[in-house]
N, C-alpha and C positions, 0 to 999 in steps of 0.2 A: 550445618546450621546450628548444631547441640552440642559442638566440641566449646572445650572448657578453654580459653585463651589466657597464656601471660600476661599477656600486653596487648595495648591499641593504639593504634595510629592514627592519628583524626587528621584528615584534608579539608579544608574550605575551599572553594570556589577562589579562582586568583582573578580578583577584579583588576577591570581593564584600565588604567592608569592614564585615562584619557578625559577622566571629570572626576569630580569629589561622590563621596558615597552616601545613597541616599536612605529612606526609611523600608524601600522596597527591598533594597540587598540586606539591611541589619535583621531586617522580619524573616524573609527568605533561605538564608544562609547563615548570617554569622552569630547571630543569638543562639539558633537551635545547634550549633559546633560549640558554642563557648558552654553553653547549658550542659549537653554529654560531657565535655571534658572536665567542667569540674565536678562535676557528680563525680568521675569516674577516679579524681584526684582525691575528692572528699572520702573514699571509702579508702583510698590506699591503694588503688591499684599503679602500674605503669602505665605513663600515659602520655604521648607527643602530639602535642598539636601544632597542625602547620598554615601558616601562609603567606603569605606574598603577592608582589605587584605581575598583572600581563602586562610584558612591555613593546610588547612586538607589536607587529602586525600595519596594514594601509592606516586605520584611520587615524593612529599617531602619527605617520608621516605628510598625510592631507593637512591635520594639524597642525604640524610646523610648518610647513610649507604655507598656510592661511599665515601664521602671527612670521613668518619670515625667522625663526628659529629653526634650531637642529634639534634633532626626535630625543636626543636625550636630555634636551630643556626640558620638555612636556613633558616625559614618565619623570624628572627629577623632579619637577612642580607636586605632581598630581600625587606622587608616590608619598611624598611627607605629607601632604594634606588628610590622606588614607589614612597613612599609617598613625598619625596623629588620632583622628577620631575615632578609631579602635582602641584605642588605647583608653580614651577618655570615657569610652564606653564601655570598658571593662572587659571587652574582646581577650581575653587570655593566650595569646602565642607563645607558643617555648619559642618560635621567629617566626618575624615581621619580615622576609625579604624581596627579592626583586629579582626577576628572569633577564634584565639585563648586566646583571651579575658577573662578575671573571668565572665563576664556580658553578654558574650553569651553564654558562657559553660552553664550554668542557665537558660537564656531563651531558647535557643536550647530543653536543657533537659525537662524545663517544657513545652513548645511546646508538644514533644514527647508522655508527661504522660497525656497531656487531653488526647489526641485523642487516647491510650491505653486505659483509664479509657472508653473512651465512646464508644468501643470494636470499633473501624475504623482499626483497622490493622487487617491481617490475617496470624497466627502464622506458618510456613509450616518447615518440616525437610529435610532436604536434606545431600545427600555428596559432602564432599569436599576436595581434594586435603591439606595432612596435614606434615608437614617435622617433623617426629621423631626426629629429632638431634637438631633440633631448637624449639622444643615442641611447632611450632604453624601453626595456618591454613594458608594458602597459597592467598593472593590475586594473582588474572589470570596475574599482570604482576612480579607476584613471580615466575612463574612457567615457565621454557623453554624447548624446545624441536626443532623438527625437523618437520617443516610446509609440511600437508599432498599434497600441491596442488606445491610447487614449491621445495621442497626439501631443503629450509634455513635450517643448522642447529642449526641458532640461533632465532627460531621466538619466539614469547611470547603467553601466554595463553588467551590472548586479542586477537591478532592479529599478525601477518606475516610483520613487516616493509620493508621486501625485494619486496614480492609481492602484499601487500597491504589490504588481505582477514582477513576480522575479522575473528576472531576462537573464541573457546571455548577451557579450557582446555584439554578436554576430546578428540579434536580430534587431541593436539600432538602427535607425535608421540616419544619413549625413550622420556618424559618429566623428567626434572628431576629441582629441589627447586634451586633458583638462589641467595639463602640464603646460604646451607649449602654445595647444591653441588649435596646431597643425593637426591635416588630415593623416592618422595613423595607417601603417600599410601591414599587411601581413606578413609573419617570418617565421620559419623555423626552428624550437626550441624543444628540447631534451627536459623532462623530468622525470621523478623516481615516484613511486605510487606502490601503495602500502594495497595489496590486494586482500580487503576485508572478503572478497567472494571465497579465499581461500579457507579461511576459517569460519565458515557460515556455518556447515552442520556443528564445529564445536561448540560455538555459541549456541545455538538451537540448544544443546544439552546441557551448557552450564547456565543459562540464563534461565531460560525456559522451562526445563526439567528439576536443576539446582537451584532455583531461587525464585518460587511459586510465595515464597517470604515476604519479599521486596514488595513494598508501596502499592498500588491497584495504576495508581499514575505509570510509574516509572516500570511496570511490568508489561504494558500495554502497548506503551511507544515502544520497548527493546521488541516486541511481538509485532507488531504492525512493521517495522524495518527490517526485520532477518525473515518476514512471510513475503514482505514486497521482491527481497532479493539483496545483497549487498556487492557493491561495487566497489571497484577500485578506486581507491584514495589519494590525490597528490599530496606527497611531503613534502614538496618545496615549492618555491616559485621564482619568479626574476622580479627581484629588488633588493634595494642595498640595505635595509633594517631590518636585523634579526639575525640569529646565529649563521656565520657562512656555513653553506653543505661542504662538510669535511672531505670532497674526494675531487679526483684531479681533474680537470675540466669544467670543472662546478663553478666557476668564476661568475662574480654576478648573481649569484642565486642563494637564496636562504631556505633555512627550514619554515614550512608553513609554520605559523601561529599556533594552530592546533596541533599539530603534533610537538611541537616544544614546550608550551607550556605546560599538559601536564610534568611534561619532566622535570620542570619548578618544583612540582613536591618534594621530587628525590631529591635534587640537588640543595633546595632551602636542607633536608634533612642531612645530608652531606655537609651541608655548612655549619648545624647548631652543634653537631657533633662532635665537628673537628675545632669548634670552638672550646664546646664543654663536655669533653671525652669521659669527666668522672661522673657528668649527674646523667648522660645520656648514651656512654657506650658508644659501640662502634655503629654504625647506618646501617649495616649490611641485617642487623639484629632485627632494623625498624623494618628490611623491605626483604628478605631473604628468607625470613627464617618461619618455618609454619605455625610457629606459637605466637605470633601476632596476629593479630583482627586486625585488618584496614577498612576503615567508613569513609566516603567521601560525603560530605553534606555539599549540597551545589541546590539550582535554581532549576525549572522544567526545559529551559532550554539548555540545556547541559548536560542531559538524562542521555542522547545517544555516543557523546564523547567520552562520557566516563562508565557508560556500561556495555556502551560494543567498541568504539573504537580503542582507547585506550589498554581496553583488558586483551585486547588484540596483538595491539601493542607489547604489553609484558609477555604475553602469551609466549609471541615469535621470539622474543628475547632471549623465554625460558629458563630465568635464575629468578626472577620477581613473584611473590605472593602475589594476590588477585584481589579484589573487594569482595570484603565479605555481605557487604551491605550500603546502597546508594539512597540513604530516605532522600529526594527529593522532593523540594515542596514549589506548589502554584505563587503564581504571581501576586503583590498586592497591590490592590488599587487605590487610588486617592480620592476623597467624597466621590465615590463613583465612577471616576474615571479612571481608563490606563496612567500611569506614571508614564511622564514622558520627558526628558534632560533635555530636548533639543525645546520643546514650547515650555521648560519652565516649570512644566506641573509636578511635582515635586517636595517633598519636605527634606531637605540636606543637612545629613549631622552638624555639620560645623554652624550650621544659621541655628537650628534647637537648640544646641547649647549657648548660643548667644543670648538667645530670647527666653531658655528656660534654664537657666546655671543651677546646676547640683542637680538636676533634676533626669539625671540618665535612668535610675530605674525607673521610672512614672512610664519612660518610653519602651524601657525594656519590657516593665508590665504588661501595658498595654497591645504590646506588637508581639509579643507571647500570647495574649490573652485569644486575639485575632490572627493569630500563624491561619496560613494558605495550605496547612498540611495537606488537605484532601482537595481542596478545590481555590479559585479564585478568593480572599476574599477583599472588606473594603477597610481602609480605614477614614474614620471622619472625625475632628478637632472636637464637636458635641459628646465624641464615645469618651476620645483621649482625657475629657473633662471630668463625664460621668463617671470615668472609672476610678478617676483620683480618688474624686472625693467622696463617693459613694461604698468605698471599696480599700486601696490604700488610706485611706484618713480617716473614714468612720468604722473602719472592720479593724486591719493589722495597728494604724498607726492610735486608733482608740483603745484597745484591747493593753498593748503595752504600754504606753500612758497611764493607764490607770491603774493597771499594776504595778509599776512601778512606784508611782507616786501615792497608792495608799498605803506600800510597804515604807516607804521614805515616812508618813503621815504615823503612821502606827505602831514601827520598829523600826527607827530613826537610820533606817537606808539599811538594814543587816537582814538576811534570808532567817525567817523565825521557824521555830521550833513544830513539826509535823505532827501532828497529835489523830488520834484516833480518828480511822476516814469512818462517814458514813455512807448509804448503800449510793447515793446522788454521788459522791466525791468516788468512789470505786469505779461505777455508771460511766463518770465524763474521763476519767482515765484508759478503762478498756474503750472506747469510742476517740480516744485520742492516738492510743497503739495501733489499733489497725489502719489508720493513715500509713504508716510505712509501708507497709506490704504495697499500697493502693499506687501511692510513688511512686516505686522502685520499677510494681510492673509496666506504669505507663512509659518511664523515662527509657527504659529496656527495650519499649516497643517505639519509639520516639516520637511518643504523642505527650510534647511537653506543653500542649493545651493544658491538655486535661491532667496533666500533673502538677504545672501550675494551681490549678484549683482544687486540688488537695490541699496543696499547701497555705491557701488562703481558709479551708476547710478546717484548718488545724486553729486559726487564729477566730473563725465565727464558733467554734466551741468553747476556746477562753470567754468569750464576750459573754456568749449566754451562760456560763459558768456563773461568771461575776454579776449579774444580771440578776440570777436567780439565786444567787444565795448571798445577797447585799453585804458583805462585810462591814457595810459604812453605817449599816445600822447595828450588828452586833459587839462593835468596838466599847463599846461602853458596857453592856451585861456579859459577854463573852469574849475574854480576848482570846481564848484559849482556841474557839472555834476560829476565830477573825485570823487567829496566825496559822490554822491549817489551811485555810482557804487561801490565803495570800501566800504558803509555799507553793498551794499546786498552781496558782497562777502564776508564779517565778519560774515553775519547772517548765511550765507550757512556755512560756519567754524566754527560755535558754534553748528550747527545743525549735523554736519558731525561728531563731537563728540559723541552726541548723538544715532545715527545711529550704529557706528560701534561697539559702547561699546560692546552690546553682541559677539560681533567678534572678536577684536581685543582689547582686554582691557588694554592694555600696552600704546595703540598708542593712543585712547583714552584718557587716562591720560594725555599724552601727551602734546594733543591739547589743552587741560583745563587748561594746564600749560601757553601753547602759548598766551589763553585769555584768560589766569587770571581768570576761573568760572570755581567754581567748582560742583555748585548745582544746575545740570541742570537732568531730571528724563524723562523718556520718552512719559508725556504730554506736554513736552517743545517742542517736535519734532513737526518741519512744523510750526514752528511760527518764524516770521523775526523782532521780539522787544526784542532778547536775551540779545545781549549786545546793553546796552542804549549810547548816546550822551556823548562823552568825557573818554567814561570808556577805562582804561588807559591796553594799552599789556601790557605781558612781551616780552625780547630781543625776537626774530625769530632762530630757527636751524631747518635742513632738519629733518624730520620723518625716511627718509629712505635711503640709501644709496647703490649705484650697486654692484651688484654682479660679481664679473670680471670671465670670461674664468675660470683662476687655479684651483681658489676654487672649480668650478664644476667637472673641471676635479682629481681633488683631490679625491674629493669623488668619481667620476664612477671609479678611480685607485686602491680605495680601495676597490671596491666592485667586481672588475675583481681579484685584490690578493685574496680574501677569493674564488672566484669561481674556481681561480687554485686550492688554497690548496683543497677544495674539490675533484677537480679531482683527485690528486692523491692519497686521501685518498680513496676516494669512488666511484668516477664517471666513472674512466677505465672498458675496457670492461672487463664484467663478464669470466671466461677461459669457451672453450665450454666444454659441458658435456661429459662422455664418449661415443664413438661412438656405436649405433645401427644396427641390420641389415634391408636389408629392410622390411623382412616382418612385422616385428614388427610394423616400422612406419606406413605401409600401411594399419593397425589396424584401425588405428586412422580416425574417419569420420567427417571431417569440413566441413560443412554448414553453408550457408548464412539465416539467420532469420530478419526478420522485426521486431520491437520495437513497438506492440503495446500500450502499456503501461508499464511506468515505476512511481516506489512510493520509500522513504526509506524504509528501516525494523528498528522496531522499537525496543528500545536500541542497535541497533548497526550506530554509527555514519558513518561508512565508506563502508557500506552496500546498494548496492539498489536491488530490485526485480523487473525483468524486464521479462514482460509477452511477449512471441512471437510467432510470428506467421513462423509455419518451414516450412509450406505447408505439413503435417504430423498431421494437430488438434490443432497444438499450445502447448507449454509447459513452465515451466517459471524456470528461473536460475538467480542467486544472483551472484551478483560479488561486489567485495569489489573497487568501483571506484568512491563510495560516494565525495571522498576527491578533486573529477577532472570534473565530470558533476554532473550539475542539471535536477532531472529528465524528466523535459520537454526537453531537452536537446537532448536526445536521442531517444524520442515517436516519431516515422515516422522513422527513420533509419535503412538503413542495415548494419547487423555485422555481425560479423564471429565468430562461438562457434563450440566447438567438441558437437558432437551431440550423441556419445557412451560411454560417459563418465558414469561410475554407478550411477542413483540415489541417493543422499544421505541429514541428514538432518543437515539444518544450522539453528539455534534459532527457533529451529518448525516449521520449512519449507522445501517442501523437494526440491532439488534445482537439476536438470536436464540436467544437461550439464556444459559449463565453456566459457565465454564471453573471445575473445583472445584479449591479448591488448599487446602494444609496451614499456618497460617500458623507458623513455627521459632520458638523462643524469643526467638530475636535479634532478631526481626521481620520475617525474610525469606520470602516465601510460595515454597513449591515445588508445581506442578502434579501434581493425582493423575493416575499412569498405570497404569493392572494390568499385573502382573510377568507372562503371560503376551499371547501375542500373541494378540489376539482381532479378527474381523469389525467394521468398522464398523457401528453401528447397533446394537450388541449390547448388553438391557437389564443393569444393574447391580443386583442383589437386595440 
């Protein structure tokens, strides 16, 4: 955790190449990736940052198979539209690439065949769901049917979208191939599975023991998963998109998704290398060698691939460094709501800069300002507004404005002569110094919240600076004082540059423009001799400019149009079902249970296992609401579950009952609890 590193290696999360990218991934991942790399470039360290397209996987191939295309139309579409609005957004890649690549198809595969060669997989047979008409095996969102628990009869072999419950193929009901149409049969099929149980206690010691460090999020889930148990993993499956499994027999079958893509990082780093051998060395330097730090920045759903499965991965491998550190951050939400791509709700780079041109940092400010570091949080077009101009325009972009343009006013654009501080001008200098420190420590612990607002800390000290010691009035009795006051306001202006760079790298430029320097590095920061006696501006323009009323409401207009069209499409109430008689319903036993513990289930994302207490011993039932609480969330709570519901098993677990929830217009289900506090085990009339 204290060793002193050469170098760093920065990973981003490899967005899935199946839609353009929203404000939820830039806030999430790739701000707080591009913020660490250039810090770590601004001080002069070594520094590789990577990313690229996922191009694998079902639901690119559901995709083309919808628009009547081949899978490498969509990731070719999707991949430039990405790769585009990174760019524009100052996202900094040493590479931009793509896992369906010649040069990760290759390393993928040879990935694969060490860790075959040095028997790490374990080969198991199983059946599968297979469509005779289409002569191929079924991936679980190949397969639909009619969801045991709510009666969709459109849910998928994955999962139930109407009510939320993961499933298994097996427990559709009339499944049938959403390929041919035809009723699927079952057959026998060979895969290779990465047994995480194998290295469970070592994880327990490096995760657990090594890295009590890591995030309160991201230490919690790796704990909650290696205490439930780790199981064995398939590495491949039967379908024709994605690296073939390099060994003999393997015909028809790829590597999973998840096992290939991380090995995008290696290979994208394979590739920048062997492109630019002199500025970045050999790859082996970036993944072998223990004087690098690797960080993975990723999203909360990503937290168990990149901190047990993957380190598993390298583990078995055994030539690969490990993560020294996964900050993972929570979701954001839009005016309150989940982000959702399939309804629309959403704010998508490429429409932003349509509607808001030049204006990338405003968004990087703001989605900075609001990072999910520690928890959910929200953004709303009213914050996006208020922070402009309350903040960017009347703090940073008033502050330089007006130093500027009273050095232009009073020393005809030249940096004047520094003349004797008194104890106020020494005061706002030591109070401007120890910004740095405050920086440095937050971006090191990567709470670039709160180190963004240092940096805006640095710019409300100029202001009140100039504020209180009005130069615009001493210009005519003192020019002598008016030109010390207007240097240290120039020096704080050459320093503000420096500051925000990691944050704001547009505006930054900017200001280097304003004072004409441009080779200032972040051991420049906290020194007031930047720019010397006489060194000439350029003209003065505002940085930032308001944001009026329309424009905001433009956008919450447009985002109330897509919430109607959902209504109509989706959101009107469900018809009721046929009617019942009573005795039937009065079958039904609802009880109230307390929450004692609640964990995910592992490989199922949308899954939690929630142990309770019925006043009857306790019994434990799964409910698929992964997607709406976090399982602390709901430990100490009363809910409401039928309590005669059969036994039955869900991923190896047998599950006792059925947790009753509301499902919201928007499609989010919230768990019933009675508003008063009631006994466990108490019946519901």
């Amino acid at each position: 955790m204290n060793k002193k590193f050469k170098r760093t290696l920065i990973t981003s999360a490899l967005p899935y190449a199946n839609g353009p990218v929203h404000i939820g991934h830039l806030a999430g991942v790739y701000i707080p990736a591009d913020i660490y790399a250039r810090y770590l470039r601004l001080k002069g360290e070594e520094v590789l940052f990577i990313g690229g397209s996922d191009e694998h996987g079902v639901p690119i191939t559901i995709a083309a198979r919808k628009e009547g295309v081949n899978p490498q139309d969509i990731v070719d579409r999707y991949h430039t539209i990405i790769k585009d609005a990174f760019e524009k957004f100052g996202i900094n890649f040493d590479i931009y690439s793509r896992t369906s690549s010649e040069i990760h198809h290759k390393t993928a595969a040879d990935f694969f065949k060490t860790l075959y060669e040095k028997g790490e997989f374990i080969e198991k047979s199983s059946e599968q769901y297979y469509d005779t008409e289409a002569r191929q095996f079924l991936a679980d969102r190949y397969i639909t049917g009619k969801c045991p628990h709510c009666g969709n009869e459109n849910a998928y072999g994955d999962q139930c979208e109407n009510c939320g419950t993961a499933l298994s193929p097996l427990e559709l009901i009339e499944p049938k191939s959403a390929i041919s149409g035809s009723i699927p049969v079952m057959r026998e099929t060979n895969h290779w599975y990465l047994p995480l149980n194998k290295h469970e206690d070592w994880l327990r010691e490096w995760i657990l023991e090594g890295h009590k460090e890591w995030r309160a999020n991201v230490y919690g889930q790796c704990k909650s998963w290696i205490d439930m148990g780790l199981q064995p993993r398939a590495v491949s499956r039967d379908l024709d998109w994605g690296v073939p499994v390099p060994v003999e027999g393997a015909e028809g079958k790829v590597l999973y998704v998840w096992f290939d893509a991380p090995i995008g990082y290696i290979s994208n780093t394979i590739e920048v290398c062997k492109n630019f051998p002199d500025k970045y060395g050999d790859w082996e330097m970036w993944w072998k060698n223990e004087d690098t730090r690797l960080i993975h920045f990723i999203g909360k759903d990503n937290i168990v691939f990149h901190c047990i499965v993957f380190p598993a991965m390298l583990k078995a491998e055994g030539s690969y460094i490990l993560p020294d550190n996964v900050p993972a951050n929570e979701f954001l939400n839009l005016e309150g709501k989940k982000i959702s791509t399939s309804k629309k709700w959403a704010v998508w780079l490429h429409e932003y800069l349509e509607d808001f041109p030049n204006k990338q940092d405003v968004l990087r400010y703001v989605l900075t300002a609001n990072a999910p570091e520690t928890k959910d949080n929200d953004f709303t077009w009213k914050d996006f507004q208020s922070r402009n101009n309350n903040e960017l325009v009347a703090v940073l972009g008033n502050f330089v404005n007006r130093a500027m343009v009273l050095t232009h006013k009073y020393f005809e654009g030249k940096i004047p002569q520094c003349g004797e501080l008194t104890d106020y001008d020494q005061q706002t200098i030591t109070e401007f110094l120890k910004v740095k420190a405050d920086l440095e420590g937050y971006i090191s612990q990567f709470r670039f919240r709160d180190a963004q607002k240092e940096a805006m800390n640095l710019a409300r000290i100029g202001n009140k600076y100039l504020a209180d010691t009005e130069p615009w009035k001493l210009s005519k009795n003192d020019i002598e004082r008016t030109a010390t006051i207007l240097n240290i306001a120039m020096q704080i202006t050459a320093n503000l540059a420096i500051a925000f760079e990691p944050f704001l790298p547009f505006t930054s430029e900017k200001i280097k423009n304003l004072i004409n320097k441009h080779d200032l590095t972040w051991n420049d920061l906290a020194k007031f001799n930047l720019l010397e006696k006489n060194h000439a501006l350029n003209n003065s323009e505002l940085l930032f400019d308001k944001i009026d009323d329309e424009a905001i409401e433009n956008q919450i207009e447009k985002l109330r149009k897509r919430e109607k069209e959902n209504d109509q499409i989706t959101v009107t109430a469900k018809p009721v079902k046929d009617n019942v008689d009573f005795d039937l319903f009065s079958r039904i036993d609802i009880r109230v249970g307390k929450v004692i513990n609640c964990t995910k289930v592992p490989k199922a994302d949308k899954l939690l296992q929630l142990n309770i207490d019925d006043g009857l011993g306790g019994r434990t039932i799964l409910s698929g609401i992964a997607g709406y609480y976090q399982p602390e969330e709901l430990i100490g709570k009363n809910v409401c579950f039928i309590a005669n519901l059969a036994p039955r098993p869900i991923r190896g677990i047998i599950s006792e009952g059925m947790i009753l929830s509301a499902e919201k217009p928007d499609g989010t289900l919230a768990v019933i609890t009675p508003s008063l506090n009631v006994d466990p085990g108490s019946e519901v009339k």
